[in-house]
ZADO-511353 format. One record per residue: residue in three letters; x negated, y negated, z negated of N, C-alpha, C in turn. Coordinates in steps of 0.05 Angstrom, whole numbers, plus 5000, padded with zeros to 4 digits. Atoms other than C-alpha are relative to their C-alpha. Example, Ala and Ser with C-alpha at 12.3 -4.5 7.8 and 13.67 -1.06 7.14 Angstrom:
residues 2
ALA498250245000475450904844498249765000/SER501650245001472750214857501549784986/
end
This chain:
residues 521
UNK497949884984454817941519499050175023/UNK501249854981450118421554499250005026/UNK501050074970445018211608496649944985/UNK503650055002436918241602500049794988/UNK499850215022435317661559497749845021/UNK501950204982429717401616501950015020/UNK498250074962435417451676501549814989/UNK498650235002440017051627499249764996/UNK501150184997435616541623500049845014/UNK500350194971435616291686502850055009/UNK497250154989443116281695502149874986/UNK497450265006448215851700501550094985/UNK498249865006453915921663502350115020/UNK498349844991458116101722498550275013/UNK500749804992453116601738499550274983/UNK499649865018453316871673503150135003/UNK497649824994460516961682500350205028/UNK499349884980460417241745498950365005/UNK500849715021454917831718502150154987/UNK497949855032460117971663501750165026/UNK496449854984466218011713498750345014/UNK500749794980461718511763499150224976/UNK501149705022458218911701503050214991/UNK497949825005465919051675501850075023/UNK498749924977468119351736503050055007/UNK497249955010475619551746500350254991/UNK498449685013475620271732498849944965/UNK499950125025472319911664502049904986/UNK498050154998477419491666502450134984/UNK496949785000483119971672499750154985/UNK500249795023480420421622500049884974/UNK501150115025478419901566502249744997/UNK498350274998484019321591498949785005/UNK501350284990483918691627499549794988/UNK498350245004484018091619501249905011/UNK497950224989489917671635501149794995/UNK498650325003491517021645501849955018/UNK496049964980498917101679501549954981/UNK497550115011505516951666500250204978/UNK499249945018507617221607502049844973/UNK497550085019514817081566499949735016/UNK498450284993516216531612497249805005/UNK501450195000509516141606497950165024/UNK502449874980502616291660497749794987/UNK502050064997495216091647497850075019/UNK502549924989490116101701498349695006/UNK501650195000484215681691499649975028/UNK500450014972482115291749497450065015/UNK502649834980475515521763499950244995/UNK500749715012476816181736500550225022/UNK498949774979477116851784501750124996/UNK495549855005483317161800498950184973/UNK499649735025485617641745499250275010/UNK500949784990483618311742502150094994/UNK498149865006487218951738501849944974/UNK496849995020494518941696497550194970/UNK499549875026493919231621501250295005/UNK498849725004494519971616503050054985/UNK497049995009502320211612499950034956/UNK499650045033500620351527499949764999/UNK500250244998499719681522502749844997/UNK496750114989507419531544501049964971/UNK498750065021509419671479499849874981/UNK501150285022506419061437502449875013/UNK498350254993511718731483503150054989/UNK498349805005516919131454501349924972/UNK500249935029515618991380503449734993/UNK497650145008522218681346499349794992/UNK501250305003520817911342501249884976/UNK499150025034524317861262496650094988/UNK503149965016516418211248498349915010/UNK503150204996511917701283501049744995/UNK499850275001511017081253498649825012/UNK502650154988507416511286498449904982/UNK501950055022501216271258498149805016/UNK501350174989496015801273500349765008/UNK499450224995499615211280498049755016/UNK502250334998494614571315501949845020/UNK499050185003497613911342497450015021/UNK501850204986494313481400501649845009/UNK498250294993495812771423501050155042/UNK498850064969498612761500498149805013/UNK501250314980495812141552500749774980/UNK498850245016500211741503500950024977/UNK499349925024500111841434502449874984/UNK497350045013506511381417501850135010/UNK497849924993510511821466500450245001/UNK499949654989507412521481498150174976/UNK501549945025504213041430501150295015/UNK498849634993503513881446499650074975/UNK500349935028504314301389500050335005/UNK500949694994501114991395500150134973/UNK499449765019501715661362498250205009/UNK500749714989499416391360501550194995/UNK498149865014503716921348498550285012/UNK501549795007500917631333498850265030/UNK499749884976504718001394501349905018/UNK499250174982507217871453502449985002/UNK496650055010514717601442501649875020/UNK498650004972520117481487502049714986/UNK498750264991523116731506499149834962/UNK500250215032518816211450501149795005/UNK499350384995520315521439499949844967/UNK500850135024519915011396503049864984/UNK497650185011526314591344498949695000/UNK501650175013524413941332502649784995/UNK496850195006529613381302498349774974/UNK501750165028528412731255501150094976/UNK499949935027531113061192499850305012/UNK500149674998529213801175503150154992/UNK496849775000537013991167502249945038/UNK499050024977537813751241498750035027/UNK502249854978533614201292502350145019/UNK496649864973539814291345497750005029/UNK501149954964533714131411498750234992/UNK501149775002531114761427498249975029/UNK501050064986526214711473497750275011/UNK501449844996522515251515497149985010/UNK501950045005515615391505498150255017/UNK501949824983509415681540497850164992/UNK502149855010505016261529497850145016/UNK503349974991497916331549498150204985/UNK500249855021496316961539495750175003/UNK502249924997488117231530498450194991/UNK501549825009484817831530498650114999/UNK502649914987478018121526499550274989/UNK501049644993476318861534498050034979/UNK503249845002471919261495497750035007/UNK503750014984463619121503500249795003/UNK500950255005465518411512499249924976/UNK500850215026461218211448500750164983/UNK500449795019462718531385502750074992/UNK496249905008470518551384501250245019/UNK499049714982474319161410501649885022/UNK497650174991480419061450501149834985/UNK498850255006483818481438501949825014/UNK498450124992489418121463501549804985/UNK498450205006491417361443501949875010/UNK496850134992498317031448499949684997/UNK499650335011497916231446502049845014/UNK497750084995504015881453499749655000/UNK500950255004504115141472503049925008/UNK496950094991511614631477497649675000/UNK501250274994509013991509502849784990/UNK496750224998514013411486499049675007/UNK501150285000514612741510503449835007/UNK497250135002520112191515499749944968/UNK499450045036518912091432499649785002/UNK499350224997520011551405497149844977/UNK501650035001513911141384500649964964/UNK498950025032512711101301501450154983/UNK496749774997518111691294498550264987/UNK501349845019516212181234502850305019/UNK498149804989519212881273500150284983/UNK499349635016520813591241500450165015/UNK499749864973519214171282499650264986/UNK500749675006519414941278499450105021/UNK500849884974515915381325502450365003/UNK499949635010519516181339499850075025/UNK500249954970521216581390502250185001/UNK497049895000527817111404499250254972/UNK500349815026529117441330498549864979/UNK501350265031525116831293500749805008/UNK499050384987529116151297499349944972/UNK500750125025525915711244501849894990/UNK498650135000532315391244502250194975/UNK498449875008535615991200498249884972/UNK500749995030535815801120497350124992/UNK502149805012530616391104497149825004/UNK503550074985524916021151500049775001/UNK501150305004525715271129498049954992/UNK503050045005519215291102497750025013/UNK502149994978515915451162499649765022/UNK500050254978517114751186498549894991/UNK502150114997512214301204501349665008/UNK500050315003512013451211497449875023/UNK501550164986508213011263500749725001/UNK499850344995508212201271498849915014/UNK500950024975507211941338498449744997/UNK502050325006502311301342502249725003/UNK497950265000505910631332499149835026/UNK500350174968507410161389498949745000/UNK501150265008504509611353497249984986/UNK502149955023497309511321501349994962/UNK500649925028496709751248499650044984/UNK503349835005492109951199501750285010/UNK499749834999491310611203497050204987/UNK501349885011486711281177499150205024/UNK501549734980482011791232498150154983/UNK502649835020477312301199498450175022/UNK502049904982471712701240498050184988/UNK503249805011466013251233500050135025/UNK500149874988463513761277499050234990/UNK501849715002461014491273502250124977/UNK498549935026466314811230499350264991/UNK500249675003467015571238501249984985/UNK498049925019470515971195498050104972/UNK501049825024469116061123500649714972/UNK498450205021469515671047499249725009/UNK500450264993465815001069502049895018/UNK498050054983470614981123502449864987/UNK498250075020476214991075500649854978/UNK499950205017474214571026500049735021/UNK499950244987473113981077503049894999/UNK496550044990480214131102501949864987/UNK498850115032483114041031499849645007/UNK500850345010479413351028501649905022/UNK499050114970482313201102502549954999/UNK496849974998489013301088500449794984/UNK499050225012488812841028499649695013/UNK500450204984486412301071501749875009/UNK497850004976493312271109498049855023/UNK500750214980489712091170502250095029/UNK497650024973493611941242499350215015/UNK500949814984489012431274496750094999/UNK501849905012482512881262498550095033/UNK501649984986476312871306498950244998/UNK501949865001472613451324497450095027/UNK500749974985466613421350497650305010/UNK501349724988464314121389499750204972/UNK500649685018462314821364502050054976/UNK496849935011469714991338500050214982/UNK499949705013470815701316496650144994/UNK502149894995464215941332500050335002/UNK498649654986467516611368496950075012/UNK502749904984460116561403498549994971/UNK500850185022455616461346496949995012/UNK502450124989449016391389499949795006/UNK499850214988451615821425497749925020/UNK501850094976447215901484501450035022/UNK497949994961451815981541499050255006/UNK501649814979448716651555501250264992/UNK498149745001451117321575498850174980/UNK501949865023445717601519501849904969/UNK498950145037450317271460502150254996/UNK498849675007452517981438501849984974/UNK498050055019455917681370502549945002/UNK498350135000460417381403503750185002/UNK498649815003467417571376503349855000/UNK496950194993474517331404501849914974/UNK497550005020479017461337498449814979/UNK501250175027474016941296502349845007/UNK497550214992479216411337502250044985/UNK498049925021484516751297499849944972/UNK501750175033481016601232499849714998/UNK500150235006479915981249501749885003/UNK497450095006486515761271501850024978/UNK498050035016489615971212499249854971/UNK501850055027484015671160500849735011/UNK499650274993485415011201502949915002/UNK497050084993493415011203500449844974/UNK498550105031494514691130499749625015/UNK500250254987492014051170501449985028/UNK498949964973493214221242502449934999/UNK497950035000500114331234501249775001/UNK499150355003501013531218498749855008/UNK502850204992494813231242499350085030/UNK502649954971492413181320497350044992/UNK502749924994486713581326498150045019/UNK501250034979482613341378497350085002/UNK502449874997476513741399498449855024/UNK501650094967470413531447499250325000/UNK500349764995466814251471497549985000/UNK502549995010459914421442499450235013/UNK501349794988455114891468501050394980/UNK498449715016458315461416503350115011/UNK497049954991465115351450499450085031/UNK499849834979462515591519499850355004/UNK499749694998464416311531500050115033/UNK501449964978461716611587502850175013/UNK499549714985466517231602503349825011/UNK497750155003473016761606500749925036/UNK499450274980471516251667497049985010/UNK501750114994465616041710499149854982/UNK501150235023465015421666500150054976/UNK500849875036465315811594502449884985/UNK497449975018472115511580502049945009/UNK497849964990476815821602502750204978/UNK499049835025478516211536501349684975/UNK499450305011478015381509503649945011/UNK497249984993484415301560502350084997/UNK497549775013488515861533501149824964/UNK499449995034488115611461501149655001/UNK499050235008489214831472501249825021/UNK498850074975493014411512499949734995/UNK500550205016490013701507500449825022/UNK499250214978491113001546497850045029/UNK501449894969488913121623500049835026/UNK500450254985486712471641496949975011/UNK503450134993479812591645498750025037/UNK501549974967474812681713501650165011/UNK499949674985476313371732501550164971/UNK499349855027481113621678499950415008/UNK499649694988480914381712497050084992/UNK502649915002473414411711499049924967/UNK499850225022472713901653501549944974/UNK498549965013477614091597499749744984/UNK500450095024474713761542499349685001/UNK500450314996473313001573503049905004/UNK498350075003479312641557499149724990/UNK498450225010482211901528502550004995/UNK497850065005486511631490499849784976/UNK499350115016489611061450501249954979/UNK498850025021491511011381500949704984/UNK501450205002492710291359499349765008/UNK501850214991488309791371497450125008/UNK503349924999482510331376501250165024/UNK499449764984481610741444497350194988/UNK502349815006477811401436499350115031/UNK501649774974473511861484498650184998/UNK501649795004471412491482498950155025/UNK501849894975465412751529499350194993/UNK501549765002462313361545497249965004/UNK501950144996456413251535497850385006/UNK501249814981454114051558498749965023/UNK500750054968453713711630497349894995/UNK502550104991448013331612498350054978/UNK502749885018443513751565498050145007/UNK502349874984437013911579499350264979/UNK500749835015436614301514500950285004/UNK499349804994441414811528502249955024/UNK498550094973442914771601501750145013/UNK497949824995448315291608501649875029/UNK498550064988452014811637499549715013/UNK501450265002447914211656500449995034/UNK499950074980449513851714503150065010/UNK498449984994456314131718502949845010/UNK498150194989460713531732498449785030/UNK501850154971455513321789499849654992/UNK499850375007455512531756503049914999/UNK497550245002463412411759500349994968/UNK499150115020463812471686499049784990/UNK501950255011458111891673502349825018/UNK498750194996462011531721502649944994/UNK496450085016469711681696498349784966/UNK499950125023466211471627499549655002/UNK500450344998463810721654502749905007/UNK496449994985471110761688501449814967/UNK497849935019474610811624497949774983/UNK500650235008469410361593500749734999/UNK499650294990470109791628503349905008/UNK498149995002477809911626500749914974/UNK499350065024478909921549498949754990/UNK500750225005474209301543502549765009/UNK499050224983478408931593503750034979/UNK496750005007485409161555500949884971/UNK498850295022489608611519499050154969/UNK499949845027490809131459497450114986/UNK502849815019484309531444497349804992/UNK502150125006479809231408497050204986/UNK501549725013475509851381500150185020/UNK500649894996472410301428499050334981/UNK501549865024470310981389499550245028/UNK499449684991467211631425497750154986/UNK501449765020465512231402498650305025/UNK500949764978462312871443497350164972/UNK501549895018456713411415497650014987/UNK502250014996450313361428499349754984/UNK500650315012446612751387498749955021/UNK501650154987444012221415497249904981/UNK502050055020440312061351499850134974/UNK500449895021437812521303498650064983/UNK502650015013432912661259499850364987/UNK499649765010434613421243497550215009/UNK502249774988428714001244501150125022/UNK498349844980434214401288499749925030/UNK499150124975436414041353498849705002/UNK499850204991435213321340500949835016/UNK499150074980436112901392499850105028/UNK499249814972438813091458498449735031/UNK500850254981434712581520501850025023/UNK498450134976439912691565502749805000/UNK499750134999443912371526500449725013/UNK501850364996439711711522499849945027/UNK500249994973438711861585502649825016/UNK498050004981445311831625502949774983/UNK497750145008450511481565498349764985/UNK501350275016446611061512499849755018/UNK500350274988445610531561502849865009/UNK497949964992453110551587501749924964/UNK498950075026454510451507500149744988/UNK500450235009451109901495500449725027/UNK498650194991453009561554502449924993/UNK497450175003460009531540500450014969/UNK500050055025458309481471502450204978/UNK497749875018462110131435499249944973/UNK500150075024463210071369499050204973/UNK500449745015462310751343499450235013/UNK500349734979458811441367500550194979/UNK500649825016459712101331500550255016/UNK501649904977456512661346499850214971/UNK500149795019455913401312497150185012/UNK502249784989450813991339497450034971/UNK502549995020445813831281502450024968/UNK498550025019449414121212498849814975/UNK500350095016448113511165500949745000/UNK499150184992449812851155497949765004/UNK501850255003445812221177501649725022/UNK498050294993447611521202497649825006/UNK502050165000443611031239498849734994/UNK498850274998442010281235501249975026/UNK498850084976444709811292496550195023/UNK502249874988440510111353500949885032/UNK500850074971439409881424496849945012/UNK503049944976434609991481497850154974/UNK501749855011432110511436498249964969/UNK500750045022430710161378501149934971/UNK498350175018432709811308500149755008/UNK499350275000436609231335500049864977/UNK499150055024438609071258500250224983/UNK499249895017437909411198502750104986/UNK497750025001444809701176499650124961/UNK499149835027444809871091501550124996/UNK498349955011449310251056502249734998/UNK498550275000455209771052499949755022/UNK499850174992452909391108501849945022/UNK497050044979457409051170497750035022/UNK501550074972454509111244501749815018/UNK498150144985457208711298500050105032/UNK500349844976457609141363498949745027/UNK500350184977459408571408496849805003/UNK502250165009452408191387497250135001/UNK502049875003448108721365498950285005/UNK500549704994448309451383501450204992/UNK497549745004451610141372498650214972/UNK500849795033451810551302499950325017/UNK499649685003451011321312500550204968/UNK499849805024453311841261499450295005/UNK499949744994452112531262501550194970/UNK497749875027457812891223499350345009/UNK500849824992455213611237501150244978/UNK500749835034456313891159502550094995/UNK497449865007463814181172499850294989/UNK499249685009462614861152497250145000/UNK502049784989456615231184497449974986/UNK502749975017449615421152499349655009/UNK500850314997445914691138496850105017/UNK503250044994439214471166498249964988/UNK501950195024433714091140499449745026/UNK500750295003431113361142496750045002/UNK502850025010423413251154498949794973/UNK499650235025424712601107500750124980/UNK499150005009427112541051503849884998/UNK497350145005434912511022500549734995/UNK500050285012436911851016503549895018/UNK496649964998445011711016501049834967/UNK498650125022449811280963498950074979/UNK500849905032447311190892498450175004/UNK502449875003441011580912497649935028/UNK501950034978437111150964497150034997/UNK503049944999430211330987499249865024/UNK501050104964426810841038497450055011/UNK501149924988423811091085499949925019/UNK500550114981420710691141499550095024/UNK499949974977419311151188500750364998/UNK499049785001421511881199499450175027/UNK501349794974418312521252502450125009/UNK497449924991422912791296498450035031/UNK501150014960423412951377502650085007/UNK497650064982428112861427499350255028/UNK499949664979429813531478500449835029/UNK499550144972428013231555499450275012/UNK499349794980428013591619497250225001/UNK503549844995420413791610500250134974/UNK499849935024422214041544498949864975/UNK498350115020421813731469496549674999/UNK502050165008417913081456499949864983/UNK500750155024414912831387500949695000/UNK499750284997416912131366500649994968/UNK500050035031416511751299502249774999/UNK498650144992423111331287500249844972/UNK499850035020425110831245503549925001/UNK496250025001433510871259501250184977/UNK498549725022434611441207500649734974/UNK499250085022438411031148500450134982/UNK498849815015442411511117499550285007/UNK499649704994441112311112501450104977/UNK497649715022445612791067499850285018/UNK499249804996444413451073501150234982/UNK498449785010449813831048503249955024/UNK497149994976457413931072501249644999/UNK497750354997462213201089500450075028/UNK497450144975466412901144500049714991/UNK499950284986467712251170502249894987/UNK497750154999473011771149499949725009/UNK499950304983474511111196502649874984/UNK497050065013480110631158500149795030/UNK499850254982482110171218502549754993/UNK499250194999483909481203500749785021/UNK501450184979486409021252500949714975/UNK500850275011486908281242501749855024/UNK498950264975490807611284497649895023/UNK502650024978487207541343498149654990/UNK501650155016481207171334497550044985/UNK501149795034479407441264499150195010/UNK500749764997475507941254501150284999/UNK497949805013478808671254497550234994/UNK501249845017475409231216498850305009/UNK500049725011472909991222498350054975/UNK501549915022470610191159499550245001/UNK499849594993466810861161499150094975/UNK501849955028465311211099500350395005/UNK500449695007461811951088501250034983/UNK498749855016465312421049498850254991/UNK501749695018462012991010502150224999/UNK498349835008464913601000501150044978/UNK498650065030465413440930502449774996/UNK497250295002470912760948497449814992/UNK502150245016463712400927500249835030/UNK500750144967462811800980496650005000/UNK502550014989455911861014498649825015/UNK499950274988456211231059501249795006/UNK498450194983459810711078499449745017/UNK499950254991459610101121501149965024/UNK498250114982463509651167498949915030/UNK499850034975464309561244501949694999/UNK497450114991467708941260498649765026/UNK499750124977468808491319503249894997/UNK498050255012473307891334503450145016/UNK498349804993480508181354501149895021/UNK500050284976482507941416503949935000/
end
């Protein structure tokens, strides 16, 4: 995104943005168009660390606002939980141009959409020379709802003035959500990271959908609108309208499934926001419970269940690619012991799960493992004994045994059970959603084709840069495409209650499985 490739080196990501803003000047600006994050049709977005807006949109411009709202349809449909997933849920959109007064229908049968509810548009646009897209101007539309009623299958249409989904013609443009039950369950979660846009993508999706799960993990490097993924004002590929692509390759699920994102080093964008996502803020509107939700988008909680989740940024503490390292100054390590030592203590949750980008344990030629990590959470894990990590940045799939203080607490087989509370914490690395694969220094070795392998080369990225190590935690590797599937069982307190995790191939083949359980309280 244009800046010496030795000056971007040595900066931050808000100093990357701040280059950008001064390089595109305003008479740039004004000639090529701003960007704006203002009110627009009733809704406003301004990130909170982001700098004021620049100059308005050149008067041609006016007339995208103009266009007769019968010829834009919305598109892009995605779903996120709220603070409280039996009560609150946003349900975002994109729509082409910029359209006057949106909102959302929503009703428990699809022949009874009488609430009309007004909705907000967050609108983003990046100039010409940002990266490889021309002008560009996105529309993302978000209707936050809450007051639902917990368990409660809803029917919703998105439009805006001149598209009411509510007219005969556009019943098919309705969409379905089901809020989390107020009572434990079983229930179905699925997970990967690294998607991008393209066929691997799409085939996962397929498999995702048949899953019915309650809600779909994703961990980091989203669209991959950057596709360097270095935080740096030198990532010249990077191209706004992939988001567009990818929103609409991910709506067949979205649309019915919470799609909960953590924020990978491919999802910071420099030209947006000091912190690289502030273009992330425009597009999603997710629960805003975490540390610092302004600075901090993408660290959040929440309960589904009997299971709580957590998703960290784990940018703040990478030494590998330090764009953004150090950026929460330590409150997110300490919101995460917070929220730790909260969900342990609460009657209901018996299942901890978090997810963020960076591995903690990998075995991939690429990235491998991340030491800041190990560093700053691994220990914070296995104190309060989570039950499950998953983790994307490396595209392939592997799975560890049990592991604490750095080692194999317990062997974990194919098929086998761990016991968190007892013995230590599983890692997965679901990486293989979409994007070119890696390689394995080992060998494959995954369901119906094990290969044992006692010890395996690898190195872990610290602050002095990368250090060799021979491990013997690598169980499972698959490299090709899959995703995650968790079945959660509970059980009468006491008893044991269940996660069962099993890989998924892109073919529907299973690749791994084995069980999590602990006693239910």
């Amino acid at each position: 995104m244009g800046v010496p490739e030795k000056l971007a080196e040595r900066m931050s990501m808000a100093e990357r943005h701040e280059y950008l803003r001064s390089r595109f000047s305003r008479r740039t600006l004004i000639r090529g168009g701003a960007v704006t994050l203002g009110t627009v049709a009733g809704g406003a977005f301004v990130p909170g660390a982001a700098a004021p807006a620049a100059a308005a949109p050149p008067a041609p411009r006016r007339a995208a606002e103009q266009v007769d709202g019968a010829l834009a349809a919305p598109f892009g449909r995605h779903l996120a939980w709220g603070n409280d997933p039996r009560t609150e849920i946003t349900v975002s959109w994109q729509v082409p141009v910029a359209v006057k007064r949106p909102f959302i229908r929503i009703g428990a049968h699809p022949w009874d959409l009488s609430r009309k509810i007004d909705a907000e548009v967050r609108t983003l646009h990046t100039p010409a020379g940002v990266g490889a897209s021309g002008d560009h101007t996105q529309y993302y539309v978000h209707a936050k709802l809450s007051r639902l009623r917990p368990g409660q299958t809803y029917y919703y249409g998105v439009g805006h003035h001149g598209f009411d989904p509510a007219e005969p013609h556009l019943l098919g443009t309705l969409g379905t959500f089901t809020t989390a039950p107020a009572h434990k369950a079983p229930f179905t979660f699925t997970a990967f990271g690294d998607e991008g846009v393209g066929y691997h993508g799409l085939a996962n999706n397929a498999l995702i959908l048949g899953q019915n799960p309650a809600f779909h993990l994703h961990a980091g490097d989203i669209a991959y609108g950057d596709p360097a993924g270095a935080g740096k004002t030198t990532d010249t590929g990077f191209d706004s309208r992939t988001w567009d692509q990818f929103l609409h390759q991910t709506e067949s699920v979205a649309k019915q499934v919470p799609w909960m994102p953590a924020y990978g080093n491919h999802d910071m964008e420099a030209w947006y926001s000091p912190n690289g996502y502030g273009g992330e803020e425009a597009r999603w509107s997710l629960p805003d419970n975490g540390p610092d939700p302004a600075n901090l988008p993408g660290v959040y909680s929440f309960v589904y269940g009997n299971t709580a989740v957590i998703s960290l940024d784990a940018n703040d503490i990478s030494y590998e690619i330090p764009a953004n390292l150090g950026i929460s100054g330590g409150t997110q390590t300490t919101w995460l012991e917070t929220q730790l030592k909260k969900y342990r203590a609460a009657r209901d949750v018996d299942f901890v799960v978090v997810f963020f980008h960076h591995c903690a344990y990998c075995t991939s030629t690429a990235h491998a493992s991340e030491g800041g990590v190990r560093q700053e959470w691994v220990p914070l894990f296995e104190k309060y004994t989570v039950d499950l990590v998953i983790n994307g940045h490396n595209h392939q799939y592997e799975r560890t045994d049990v592991i604490k203080g750095d080692t194999v607490a317990k062997k974990l087989p194919i098929g086998g059970t761990a016991y968190p509370e007892t013995e230590g914490v599983v890692y997965v690395t679901a990486g293989a959603a979409g994007r070119s694969l890696y390689a394995f220094t080992a060998p494959d070795t995954y369901e119906g084709h094990e290969k044992e392998t006692e010890s395996v080369a690898s190195f872990v990225n610290l602050k002095d840069g990368k250090r060799s190590e021979t491990v013997a935690w690598s169980r499972v590797r698959y490299l090709d495409y899959s995703f995650l599937r968790v079945d959660v069982t509970p059980a009468p307190r006491g008893r044991h209650t269940t996660l069962t995790v099993s890989g998924i191939a892109e073919t529907g083949e299973r690749i791994d499985h084995f069980t999590v359980a602990r006693r239910a309280k």
